[in-house]
VMD Tcl script that builds the backbone (N, CA, C; Angstrom):
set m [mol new atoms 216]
animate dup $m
set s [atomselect $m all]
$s set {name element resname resid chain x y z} {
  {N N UNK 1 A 32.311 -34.900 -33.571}
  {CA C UNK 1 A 32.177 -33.758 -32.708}
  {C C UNK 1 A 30.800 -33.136 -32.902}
  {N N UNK 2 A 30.608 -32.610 -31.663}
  {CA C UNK 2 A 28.941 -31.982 -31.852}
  {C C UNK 2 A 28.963 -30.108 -32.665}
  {N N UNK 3 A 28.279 -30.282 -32.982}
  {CA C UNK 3 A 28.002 -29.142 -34.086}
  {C C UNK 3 A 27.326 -27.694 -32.825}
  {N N UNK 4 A 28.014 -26.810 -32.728}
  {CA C UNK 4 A 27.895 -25.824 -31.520}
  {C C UNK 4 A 26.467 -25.104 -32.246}
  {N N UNK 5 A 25.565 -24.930 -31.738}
  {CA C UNK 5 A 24.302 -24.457 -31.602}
  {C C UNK 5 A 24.711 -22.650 -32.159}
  {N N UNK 6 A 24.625 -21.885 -32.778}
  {CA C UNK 6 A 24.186 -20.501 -32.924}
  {C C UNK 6 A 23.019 -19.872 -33.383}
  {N N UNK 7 A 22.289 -20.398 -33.430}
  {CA C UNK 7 A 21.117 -19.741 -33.394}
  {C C UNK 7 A 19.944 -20.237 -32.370}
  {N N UNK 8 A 18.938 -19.084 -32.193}
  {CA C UNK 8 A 18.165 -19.993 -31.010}
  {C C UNK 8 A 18.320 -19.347 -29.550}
  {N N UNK 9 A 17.108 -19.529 -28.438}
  {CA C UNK 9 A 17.424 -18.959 -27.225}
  {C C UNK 9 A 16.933 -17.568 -26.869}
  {N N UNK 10 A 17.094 -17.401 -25.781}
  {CA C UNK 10 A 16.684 -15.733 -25.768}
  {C C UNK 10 A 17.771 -14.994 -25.538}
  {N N UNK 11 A 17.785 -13.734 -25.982}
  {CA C UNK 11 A 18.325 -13.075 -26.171}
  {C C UNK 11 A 18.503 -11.583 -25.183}
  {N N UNK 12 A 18.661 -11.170 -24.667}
  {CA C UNK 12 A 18.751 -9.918 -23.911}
  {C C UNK 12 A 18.702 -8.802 -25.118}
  {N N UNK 13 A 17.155 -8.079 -24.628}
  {CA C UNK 13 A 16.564 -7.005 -25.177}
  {C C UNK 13 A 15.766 -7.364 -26.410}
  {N N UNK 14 A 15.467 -9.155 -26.503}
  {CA C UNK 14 A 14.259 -9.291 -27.730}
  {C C UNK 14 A 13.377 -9.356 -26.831}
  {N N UNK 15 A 12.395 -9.081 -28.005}
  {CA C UNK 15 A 10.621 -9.433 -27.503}
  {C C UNK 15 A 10.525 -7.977 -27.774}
  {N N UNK 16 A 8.704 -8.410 -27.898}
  {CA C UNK 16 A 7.861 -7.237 -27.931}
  {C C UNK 16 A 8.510 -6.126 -26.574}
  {N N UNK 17 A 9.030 -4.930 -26.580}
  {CA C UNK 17 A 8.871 -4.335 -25.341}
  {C C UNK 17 A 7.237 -3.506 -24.678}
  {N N UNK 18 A 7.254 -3.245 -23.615}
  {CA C UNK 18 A 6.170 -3.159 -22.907}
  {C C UNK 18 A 5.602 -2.048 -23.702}
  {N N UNK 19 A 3.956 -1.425 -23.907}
  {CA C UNK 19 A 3.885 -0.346 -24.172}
  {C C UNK 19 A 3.007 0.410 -23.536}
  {N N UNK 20 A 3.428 0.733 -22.136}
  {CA C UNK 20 A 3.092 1.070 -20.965}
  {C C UNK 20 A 4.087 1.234 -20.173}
  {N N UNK 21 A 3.755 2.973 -20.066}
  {CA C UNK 21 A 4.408 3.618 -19.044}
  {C C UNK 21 A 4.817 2.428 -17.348}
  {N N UNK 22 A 3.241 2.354 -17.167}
  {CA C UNK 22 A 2.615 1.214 -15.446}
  {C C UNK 22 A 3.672 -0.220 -15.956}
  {N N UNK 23 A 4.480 -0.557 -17.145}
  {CA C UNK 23 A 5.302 -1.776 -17.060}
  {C C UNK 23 A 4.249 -2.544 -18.464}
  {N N UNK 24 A 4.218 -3.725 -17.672}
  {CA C UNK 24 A 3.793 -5.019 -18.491}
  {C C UNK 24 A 2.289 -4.664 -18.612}
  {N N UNK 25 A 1.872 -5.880 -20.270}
  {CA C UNK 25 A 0.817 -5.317 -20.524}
  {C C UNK 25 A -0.422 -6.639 -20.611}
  {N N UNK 26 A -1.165 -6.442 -19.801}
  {CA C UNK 26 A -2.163 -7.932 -20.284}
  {C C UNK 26 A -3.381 -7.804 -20.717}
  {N N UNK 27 A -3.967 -8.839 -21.379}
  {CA C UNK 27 A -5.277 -8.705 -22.020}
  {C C UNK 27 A -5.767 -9.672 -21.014}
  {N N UNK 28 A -7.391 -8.745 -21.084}
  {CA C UNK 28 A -8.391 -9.370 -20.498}
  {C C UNK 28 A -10.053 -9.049 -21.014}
  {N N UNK 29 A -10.588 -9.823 -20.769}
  {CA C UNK 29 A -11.889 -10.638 -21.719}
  {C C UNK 29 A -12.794 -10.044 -20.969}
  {N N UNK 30 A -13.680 -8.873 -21.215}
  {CA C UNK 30 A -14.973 -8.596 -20.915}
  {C C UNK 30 A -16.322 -8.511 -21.494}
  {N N UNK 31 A -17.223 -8.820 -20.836}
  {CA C UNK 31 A -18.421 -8.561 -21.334}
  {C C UNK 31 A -19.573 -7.354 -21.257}
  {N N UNK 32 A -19.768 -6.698 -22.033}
  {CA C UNK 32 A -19.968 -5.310 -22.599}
  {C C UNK 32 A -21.561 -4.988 -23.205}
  {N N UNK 33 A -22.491 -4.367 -23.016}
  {CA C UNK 33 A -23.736 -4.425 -23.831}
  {C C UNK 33 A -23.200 -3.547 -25.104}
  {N N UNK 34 A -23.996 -3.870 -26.166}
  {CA C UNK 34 A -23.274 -3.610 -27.722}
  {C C UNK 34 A -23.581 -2.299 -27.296}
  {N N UNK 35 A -24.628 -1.477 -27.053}
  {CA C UNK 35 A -24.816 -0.001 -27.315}
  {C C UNK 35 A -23.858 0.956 -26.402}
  {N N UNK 36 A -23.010 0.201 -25.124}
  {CA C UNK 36 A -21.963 0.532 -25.041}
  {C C UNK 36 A -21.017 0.628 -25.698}
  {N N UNK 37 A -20.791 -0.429 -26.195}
  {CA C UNK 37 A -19.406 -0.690 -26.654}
  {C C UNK 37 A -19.866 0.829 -28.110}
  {N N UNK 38 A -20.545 0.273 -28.626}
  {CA C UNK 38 A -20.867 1.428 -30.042}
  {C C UNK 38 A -20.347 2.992 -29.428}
  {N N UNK 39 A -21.116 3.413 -28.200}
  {CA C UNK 39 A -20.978 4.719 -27.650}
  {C C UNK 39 A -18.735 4.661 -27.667}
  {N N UNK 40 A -18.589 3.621 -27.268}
  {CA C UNK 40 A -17.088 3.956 -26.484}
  {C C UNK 40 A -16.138 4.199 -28.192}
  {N N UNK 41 A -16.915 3.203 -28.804}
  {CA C UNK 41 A -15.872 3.748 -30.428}
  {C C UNK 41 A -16.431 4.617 -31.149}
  {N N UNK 42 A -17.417 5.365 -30.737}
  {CA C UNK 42 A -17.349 7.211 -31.301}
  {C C UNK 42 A -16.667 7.511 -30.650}
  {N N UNK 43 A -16.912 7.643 -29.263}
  {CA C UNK 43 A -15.716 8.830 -28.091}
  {C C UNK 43 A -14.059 8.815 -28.519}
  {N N UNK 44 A -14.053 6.818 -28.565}
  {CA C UNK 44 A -12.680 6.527 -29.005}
  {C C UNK 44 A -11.813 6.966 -30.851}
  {N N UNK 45 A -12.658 7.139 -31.662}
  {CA C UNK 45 A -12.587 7.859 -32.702}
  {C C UNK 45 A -12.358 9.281 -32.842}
  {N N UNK 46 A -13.719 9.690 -31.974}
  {CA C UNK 46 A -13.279 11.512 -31.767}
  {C C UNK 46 A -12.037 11.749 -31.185}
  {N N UNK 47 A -11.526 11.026 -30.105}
  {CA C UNK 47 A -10.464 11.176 -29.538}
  {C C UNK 47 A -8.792 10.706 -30.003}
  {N N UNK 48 A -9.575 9.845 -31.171}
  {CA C UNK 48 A -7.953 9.608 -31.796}
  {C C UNK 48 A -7.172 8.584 -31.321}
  {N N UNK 49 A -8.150 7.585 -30.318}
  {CA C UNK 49 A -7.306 6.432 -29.320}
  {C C UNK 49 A -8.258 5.018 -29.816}
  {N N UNK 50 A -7.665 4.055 -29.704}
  {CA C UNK 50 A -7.704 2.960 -30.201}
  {C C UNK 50 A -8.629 2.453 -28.900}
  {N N UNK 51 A -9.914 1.550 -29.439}
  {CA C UNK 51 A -10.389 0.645 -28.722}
  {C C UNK 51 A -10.054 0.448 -27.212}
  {N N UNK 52 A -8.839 -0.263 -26.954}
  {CA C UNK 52 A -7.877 -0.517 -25.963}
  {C C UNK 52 A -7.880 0.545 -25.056}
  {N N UNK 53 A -6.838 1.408 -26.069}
  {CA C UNK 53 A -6.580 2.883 -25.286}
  {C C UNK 53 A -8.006 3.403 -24.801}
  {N N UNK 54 A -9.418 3.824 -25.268}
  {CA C UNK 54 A -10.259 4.416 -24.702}
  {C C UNK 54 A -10.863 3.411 -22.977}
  {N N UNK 55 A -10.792 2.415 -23.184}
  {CA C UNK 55 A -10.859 1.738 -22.096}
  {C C UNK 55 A -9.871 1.752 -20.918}
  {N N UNK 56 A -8.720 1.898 -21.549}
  {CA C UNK 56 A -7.597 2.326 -20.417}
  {C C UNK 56 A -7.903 3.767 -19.643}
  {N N UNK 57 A -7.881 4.520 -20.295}
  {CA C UNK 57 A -8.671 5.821 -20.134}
  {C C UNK 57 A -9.612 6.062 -19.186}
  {N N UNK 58 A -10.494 5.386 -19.805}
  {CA C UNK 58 A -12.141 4.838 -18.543}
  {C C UNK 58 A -11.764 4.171 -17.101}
  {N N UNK 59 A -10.732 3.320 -17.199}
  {CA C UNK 59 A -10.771 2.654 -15.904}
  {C C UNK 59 A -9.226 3.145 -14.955}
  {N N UNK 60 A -8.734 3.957 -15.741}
  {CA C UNK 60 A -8.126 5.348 -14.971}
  {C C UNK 60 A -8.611 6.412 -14.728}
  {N N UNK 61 A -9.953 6.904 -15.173}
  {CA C UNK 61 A -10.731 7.917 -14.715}
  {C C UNK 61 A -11.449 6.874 -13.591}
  {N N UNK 62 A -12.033 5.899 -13.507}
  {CA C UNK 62 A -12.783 5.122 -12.478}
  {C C UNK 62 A -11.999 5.133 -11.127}
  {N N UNK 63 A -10.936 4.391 -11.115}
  {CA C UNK 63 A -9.694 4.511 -10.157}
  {C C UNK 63 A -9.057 6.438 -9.355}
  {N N UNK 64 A -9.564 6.962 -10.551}
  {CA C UNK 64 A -9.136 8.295 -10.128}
  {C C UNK 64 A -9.728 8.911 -9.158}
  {N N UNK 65 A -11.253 8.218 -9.298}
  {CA C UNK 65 A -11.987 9.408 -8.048}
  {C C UNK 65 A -11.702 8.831 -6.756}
  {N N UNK 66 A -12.253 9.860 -6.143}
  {CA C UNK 66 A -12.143 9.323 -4.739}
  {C C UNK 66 A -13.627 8.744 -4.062}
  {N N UNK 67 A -13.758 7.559 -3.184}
  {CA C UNK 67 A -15.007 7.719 -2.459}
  {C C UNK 67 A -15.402 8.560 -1.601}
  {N N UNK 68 A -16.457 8.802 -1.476}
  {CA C UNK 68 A -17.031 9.524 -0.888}
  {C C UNK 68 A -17.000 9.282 0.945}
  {N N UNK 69 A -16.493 10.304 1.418}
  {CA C UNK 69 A -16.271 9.668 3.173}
  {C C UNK 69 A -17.184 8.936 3.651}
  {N N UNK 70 A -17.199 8.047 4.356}
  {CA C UNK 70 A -18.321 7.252 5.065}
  {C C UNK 70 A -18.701 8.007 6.257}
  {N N UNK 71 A -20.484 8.090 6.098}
  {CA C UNK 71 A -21.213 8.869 7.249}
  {C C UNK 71 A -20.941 8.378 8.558}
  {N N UNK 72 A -20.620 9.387 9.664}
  {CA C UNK 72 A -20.456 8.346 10.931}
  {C C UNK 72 A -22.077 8.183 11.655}
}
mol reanalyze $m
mol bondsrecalc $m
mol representation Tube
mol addrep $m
């Protein structure tokens, strides 16, 4: 007789869960001049937010504004 499997598989409610409000979370690979990047981990230090987090930050303030109306 075959030997019934218990361990193994996925499970409902394993895994890392998301850690983001917006859902799922992905990494992506940019390229940065160093004296930026230096400026963004003081701000990100003074502010108490991780690398990551200060960039999330930045490109939700970017997204936030509005353009400017187009001249007719």
């Amino acid at each position: 007789m075959a030997k019934k499997k218990t361990r193994g598989g996925k499970r409902e409610g394993a895994g890392r869960k998301a850690s983001s409000p917006e859902g799922s979370v992905i990494t992506i690979a940019v390229s940065v001049p160093s004296g930026l990047v230096e400026q963004l981990d003081v701000r990100a230090d003074q502010e108490g937010w991780s690398r990551s987090g200060a960039v999330t930050h930045a490109i939700r303030g970017l997204l936030s504004k509005r353009k400017p109306a187009a001249k007719s």
